[in-house]
N, C-alpha and C positions, 0 to 999 in steps of 0.2 A: 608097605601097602602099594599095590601100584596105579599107574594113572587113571585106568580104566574102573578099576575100585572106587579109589576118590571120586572120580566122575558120576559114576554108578548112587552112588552117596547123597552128592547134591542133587541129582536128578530125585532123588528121595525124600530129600527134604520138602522140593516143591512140589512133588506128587498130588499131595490130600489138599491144595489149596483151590477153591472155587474160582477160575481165571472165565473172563468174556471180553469182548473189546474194551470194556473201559471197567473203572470200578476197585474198590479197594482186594481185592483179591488181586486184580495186575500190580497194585502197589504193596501187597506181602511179598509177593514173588519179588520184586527188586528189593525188597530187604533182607532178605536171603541171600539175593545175588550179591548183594556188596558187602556182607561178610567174606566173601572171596573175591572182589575187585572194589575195592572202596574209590576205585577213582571213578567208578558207574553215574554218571549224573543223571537224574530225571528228569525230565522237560514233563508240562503241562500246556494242554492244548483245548480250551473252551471250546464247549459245544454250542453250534452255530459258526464254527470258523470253516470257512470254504476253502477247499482243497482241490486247486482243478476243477472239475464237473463235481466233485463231491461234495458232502456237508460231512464235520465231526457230528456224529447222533450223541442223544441227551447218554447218562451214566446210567448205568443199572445196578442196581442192590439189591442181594436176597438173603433174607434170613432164616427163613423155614420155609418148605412145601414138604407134604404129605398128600396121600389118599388113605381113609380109613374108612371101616366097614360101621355096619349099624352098632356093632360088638365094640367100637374103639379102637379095634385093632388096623394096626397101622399095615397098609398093603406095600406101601413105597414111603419109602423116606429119604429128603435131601439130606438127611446128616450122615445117613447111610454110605449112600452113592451120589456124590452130588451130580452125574449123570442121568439122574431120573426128573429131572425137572430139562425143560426146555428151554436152551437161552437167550435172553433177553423178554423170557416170558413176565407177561404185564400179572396185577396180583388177583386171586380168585378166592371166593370162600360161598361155597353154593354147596348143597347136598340135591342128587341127581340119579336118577338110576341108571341102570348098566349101558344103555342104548344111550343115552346122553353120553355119559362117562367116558365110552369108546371113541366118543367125536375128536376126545382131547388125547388119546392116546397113540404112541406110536412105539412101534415096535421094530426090529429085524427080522423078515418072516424065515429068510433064508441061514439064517442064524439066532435058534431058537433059544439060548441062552445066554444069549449077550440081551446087556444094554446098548442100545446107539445112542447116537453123540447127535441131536437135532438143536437146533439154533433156528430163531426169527427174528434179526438184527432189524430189518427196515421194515417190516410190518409188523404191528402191534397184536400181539394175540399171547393168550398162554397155554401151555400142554407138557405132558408129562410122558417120559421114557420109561419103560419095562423091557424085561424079554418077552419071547411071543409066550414059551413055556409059561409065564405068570398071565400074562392076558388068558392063554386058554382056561386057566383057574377059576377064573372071577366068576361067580356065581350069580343071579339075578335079585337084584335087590336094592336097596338105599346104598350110596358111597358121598363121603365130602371131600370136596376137592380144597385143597386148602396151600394158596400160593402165598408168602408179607415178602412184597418184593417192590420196589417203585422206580420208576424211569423219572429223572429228574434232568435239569441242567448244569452239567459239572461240567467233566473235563475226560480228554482223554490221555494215557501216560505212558510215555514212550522213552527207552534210557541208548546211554551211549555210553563210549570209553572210548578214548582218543590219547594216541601211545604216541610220541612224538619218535619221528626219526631223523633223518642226515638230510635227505629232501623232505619235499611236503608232495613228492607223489604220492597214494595212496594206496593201500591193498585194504578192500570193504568187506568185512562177515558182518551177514546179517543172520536174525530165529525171528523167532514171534512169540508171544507169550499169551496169548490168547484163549489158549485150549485148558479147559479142567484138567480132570484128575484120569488123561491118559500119557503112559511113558513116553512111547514111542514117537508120539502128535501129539503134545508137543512139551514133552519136558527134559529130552533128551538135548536138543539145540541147544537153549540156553545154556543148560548144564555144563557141555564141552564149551562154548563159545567165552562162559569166564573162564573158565580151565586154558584154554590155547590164550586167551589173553596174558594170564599171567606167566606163561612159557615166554611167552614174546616181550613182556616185559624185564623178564629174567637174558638175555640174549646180551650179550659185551657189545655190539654194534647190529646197528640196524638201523639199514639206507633208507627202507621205506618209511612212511609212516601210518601205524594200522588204526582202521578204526571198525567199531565193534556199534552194532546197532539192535536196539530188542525194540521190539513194538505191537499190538496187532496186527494180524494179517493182513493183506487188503488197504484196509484204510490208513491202518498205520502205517504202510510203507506209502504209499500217496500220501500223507499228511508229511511223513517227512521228507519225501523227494520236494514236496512242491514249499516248503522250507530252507530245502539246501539244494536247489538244483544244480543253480550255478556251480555250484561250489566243486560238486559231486562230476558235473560235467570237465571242469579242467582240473580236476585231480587225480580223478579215479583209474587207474591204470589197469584195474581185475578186482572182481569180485564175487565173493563166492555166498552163496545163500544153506544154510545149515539146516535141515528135516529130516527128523525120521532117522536119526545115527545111532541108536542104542543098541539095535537087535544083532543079531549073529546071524540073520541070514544070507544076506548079498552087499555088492559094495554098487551103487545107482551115478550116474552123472547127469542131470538135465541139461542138455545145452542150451546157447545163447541162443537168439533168433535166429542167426545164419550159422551158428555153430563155429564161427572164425574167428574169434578173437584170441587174446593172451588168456583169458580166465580158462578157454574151452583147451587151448595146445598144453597148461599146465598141468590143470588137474587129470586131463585124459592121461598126459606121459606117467602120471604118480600111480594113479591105478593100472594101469597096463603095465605097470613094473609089479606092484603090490600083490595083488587079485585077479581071478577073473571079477567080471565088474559087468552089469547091465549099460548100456546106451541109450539117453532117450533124447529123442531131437525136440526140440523147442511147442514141436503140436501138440508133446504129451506132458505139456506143465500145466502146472496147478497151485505152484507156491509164489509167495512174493516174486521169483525171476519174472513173473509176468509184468510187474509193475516199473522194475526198473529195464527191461528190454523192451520199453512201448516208445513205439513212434517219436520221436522226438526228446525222450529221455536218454535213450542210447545208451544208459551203463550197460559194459560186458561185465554181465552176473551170469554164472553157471550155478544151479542147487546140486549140492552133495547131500547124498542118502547114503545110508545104510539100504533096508527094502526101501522102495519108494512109494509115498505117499499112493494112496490106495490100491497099491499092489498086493498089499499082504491081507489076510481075512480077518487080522484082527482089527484093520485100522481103521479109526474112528465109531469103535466099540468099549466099551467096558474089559473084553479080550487084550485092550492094548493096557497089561497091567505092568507091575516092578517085576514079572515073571517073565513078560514078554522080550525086556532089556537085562542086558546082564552085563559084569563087569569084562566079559571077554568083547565083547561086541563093542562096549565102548573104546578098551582099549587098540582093537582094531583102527575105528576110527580116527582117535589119536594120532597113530602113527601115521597112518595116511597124512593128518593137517601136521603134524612134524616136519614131514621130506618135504610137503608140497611148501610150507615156512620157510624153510631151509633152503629149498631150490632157489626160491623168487627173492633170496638174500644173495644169494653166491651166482644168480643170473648175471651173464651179462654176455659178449660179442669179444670172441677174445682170439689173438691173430699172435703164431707162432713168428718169433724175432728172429731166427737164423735161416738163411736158405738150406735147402735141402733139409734132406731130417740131421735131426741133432743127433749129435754124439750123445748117449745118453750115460753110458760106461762112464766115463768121467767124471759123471754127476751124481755116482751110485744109483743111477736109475734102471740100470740094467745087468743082469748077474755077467759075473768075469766066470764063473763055470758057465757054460752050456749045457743044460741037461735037460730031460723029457720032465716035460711037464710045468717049463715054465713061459711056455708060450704063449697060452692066454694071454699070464699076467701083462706080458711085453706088449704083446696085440692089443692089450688095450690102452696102452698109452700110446702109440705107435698110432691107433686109429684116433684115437681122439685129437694126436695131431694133426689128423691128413685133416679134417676138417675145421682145424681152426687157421680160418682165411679172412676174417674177420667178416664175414658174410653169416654165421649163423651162430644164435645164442645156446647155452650151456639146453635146454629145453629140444633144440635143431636137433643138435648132436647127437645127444641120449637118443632120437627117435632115430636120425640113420645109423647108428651102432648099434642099436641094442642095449645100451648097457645105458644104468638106474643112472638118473641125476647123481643120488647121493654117495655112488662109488666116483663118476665123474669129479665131482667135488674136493674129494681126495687128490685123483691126479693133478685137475687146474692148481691145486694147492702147493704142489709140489713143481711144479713148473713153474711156478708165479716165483716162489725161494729159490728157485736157479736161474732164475731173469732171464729165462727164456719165453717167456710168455706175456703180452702187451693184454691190457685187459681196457676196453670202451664200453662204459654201462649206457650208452646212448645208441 
C-alpha cells in the first residue's frame, strides 16, 4: 500500500468527526492521531486563560440539531452532515415560520448544492447550513428549530510531538484541527503531519530536532506561541505550516512576511524541482503563518498547500468531501515533505579540500572511456564543485545549477567518502 493511501486512510478516519475550537470532537481526533504517533501529548488550556490581546472562549458541545416540518419530517439533520448546524451555535428549540426560520439560515448562493462551513466563535447566536437548492424547497408553514448544544467553561486542546535530534535547533510543522467533517480544510494536514512524523522518526540520524504542533486555528496557534515563545524564538530555524495537502490539483507556497527566510529558500527549491507550483506572498495568507510571522513573533513559517486555502470552489463547502482528496494527491505531497526532510538533513556549507578541480578518475568518479553522453553526469559533479567555496549551502547550489537537492545529496555524499569535501553545518 503506499504512502499516499495510508495517508488518504487516516485522513478517513477523522473525516466524520464534529471538530470546533474546543470540545470533545478536537479530542476524538487526537485519539486517532496517536494510534499513529503515540508520543502526541495533549495539553489543556482553561477558558479564561489570556493569550496576548486574546481570551481562550468557554468549550462547545453539540449533540443534536435538526429542522423539521409540521409532518416530523426532518429538513436537515446534524447526524447527517454535521455541516448544517453552525459553529459554536448556542442551543434552540422554538417552532417558527418560514420568514423567521430564514433569519437563522445560511446558505452558498453561488453554489447551489453545497453546504457551507459558517462558524460564530466570538458572538453568541445559533443557525443552521443548507444548500441554496434546499432553501429554495421550503415551503411556507410551521418548522422547529431544534439545537442540545451548551457553551460552558472548560478548556481548549492543543497536541504536539517532539522528536529529539543532535542539536536542539528546530525544524516546526504545524495543521489545525478545528474544522468538521471537510477533507481538504482540514483533515488532510493532520493526517500527513503524523505520517511525515513518523518518517522522521524512522531516519538513522537526525541533526535537527522536529517538532509537530496540532491545535485550532487562530487561537490555538496564539495560545501556544504565547506559551512557548521564547523557546520557539531561539530555536526555531524553519517552519512550515500544513493546509489543504490532499487534493491533486496544484502544488501552493505561502510565504513569510518578507518571503526571505530558510523556511521560504527551502521549500520554493523542493517545489521548483518537483512541480509547477503556485506563489503566494505573505498578503494572500489566511492560515496559522499569519500568527507566527506577526510582529514580534518573527518565526519563519511558510504554509504548504496542495490547492490553497480558498482557492478552490470546493473549500470550505460540503464539496470539500473523501472525493475531493485522493491517494494520488496525498502521496504527491509526501514526497514533496520527504526531499524537503531530507534536504534540511544533508544541508549544510561545504568547501571543496584540493586546489583546482580534483582529479576525479582516480576516485572512480569519472568514466576512463570518454564517450557521448556522459557529460551531464560529469557536469554535474564538476559544477557542483565550482561552487563549493564554502560560501553557499547545499539549497545555494541546487538554485545556481539547476539540479534537485536530492541528486546533489548523492554527489556531496560521494565526495565527503573521497575526503575531498570539508562539510561546516554553521
Amino acid at each position: 500500500m503506499s504512502d499516499g493511501q495510508n495517508i488518504y486512510d487516516i485522513a478517513k478516519e477523522i473525516f466524520p468527526i464534529c471538530r470546533s475550537l474546543s470540545g470533545k470532537g478536537v479530542r476524538q481526533t487526537f485519539e486517532v492521531l496517536k494510534k499513529y504517533a503515540d508520543d502526541l501529548n495533549v495539553f489543556e488550556v482553561p477558558t479564561g486563560t489570556e493569550a496576548f490581546d486574546w481570551t481562550v472562549p468557554k468549550e462547545w458541545e453539540i449533540n443534536e440539531a435538526y429542522i423539521e416540518d409540521e409532518s416530523g419530517k426532518r429538513i436537515i439533520d446534524f447526524k447527517e452532515n454535521n455541516l448544517h448546524v453552525m459553529g459554536y451555535s448556542t442551543p434552540v428549540d422554538a417552532w417558527v415560520d418560514l420568514d423567521e426560520l430564514l433569519k437563522h439560515v445560511y446558505t452558498q448562493e453561488d453554489q447551489p448544492d453545497a453546504i457551507p462551513y459558517i462558524t460564530s466563535y466570538y458572538k453568541e447566536r445559533y443557525g443552521f447550513c443548507m444548500s441554496e437548492n434546499m432553501k429554495k424547497a421550503l415551503k411556507p408553514g410551521r418548522y422547529h428549530m431544534y439545537i442540545d448544544s451548551r457553551l460552558f467553561y472548560g478548556s481548549l486542546s492543543y497536541g504536539e510531538i517532539v522528536i529529539p535530534g543532535e542539536t536542539d535547533k528546530e525544524i516546526l510543522f504545524t495543521t489545525y484541527v478545528c474544522h468538521p467533517s471537510m477533507a481538504d480544510n482540514e483533515c488532510s494536514g493532520p493526517a500527513t503531519a503524523v505520517y511525515l512524523a513518523s518518517y522522521i522518526k524512522g531516519l538513522k540520524k537526525r541533526r535537527y530536532t522536529y517538532r509537530f504542533v496540532f491545535g485550532p486555528e487562530t487561537i490555538g496557534s496564539i495560545t501556544y506561541i504565547s506559551r512557548n515563545l521564547e523557546h520557539l524564538k531561539s530555536h526555531v530555524v524553519a517552519a512550515y505550516n500544513l493546509s489543504c495537502v490532499g487534493d491533486n490539483l496544484d502544488y501552493s507556497i505561502v510565504h513569510s512576511r518578507y518571503g526571505n527566510t530558510f523556511a521560504d529558500k527551502t521549500l520554493t527549491n523542493i517545489l521548483k524541482f518537483h512541480a509547477p507550483y503556485s506563489d503566494y506572498s505573505f498578503l494572500e495568507r489566511g492560515s496559522d503563518e499569519r500568527q507566527y510571522n506577526a510582529p514580534g513573533v518573527d518565526i519563519p513559517m511558510v504554509t504548504f498547500c496542495r490547492s490553497k486555502f480558498a482557492k478552490f470552489p470546493e473549500y470550505h463547502t460540503s464539496l470539500d468531501n473523501m472525493d475531493f482528496v485522493s491517494p494520488e494527491g496525498f502521496q504527491g505531497t509526501i514526497d514533496v515533505l520527504y526531499k524537503l526532510v531530507d534536504g534540511l538533513e544533508n544541508n549544510a556549507y561545504y568547501k571543496i579540500n584540493v586546489l583546482c578541480e580534483p582529479q576525479l578518475g582516480k576516485r572512480g568518479l569519472y568514466p576512463t572511456v570518454s564517450r557521448k553522453g556522459q557529460y551531464d553526469a560529469v557536469m554535474m559533479i564538476t559544477s557542483f564543485i565550482a561552487y563549493c567555496d564554502g560560501k553557499n549551502d547545499l539549497f545555494d547550489i541546487s538554485n545556481i545549477t539547476g539540479i534537485p537537492v536530492d541528486e546533489l545529496i548523492e554527489i556531496k555524499d560521494k565526495l565527503i567518502d573521497n575526503k575531498i569535501l570539508d562539510v561546516d553545518h554553521e
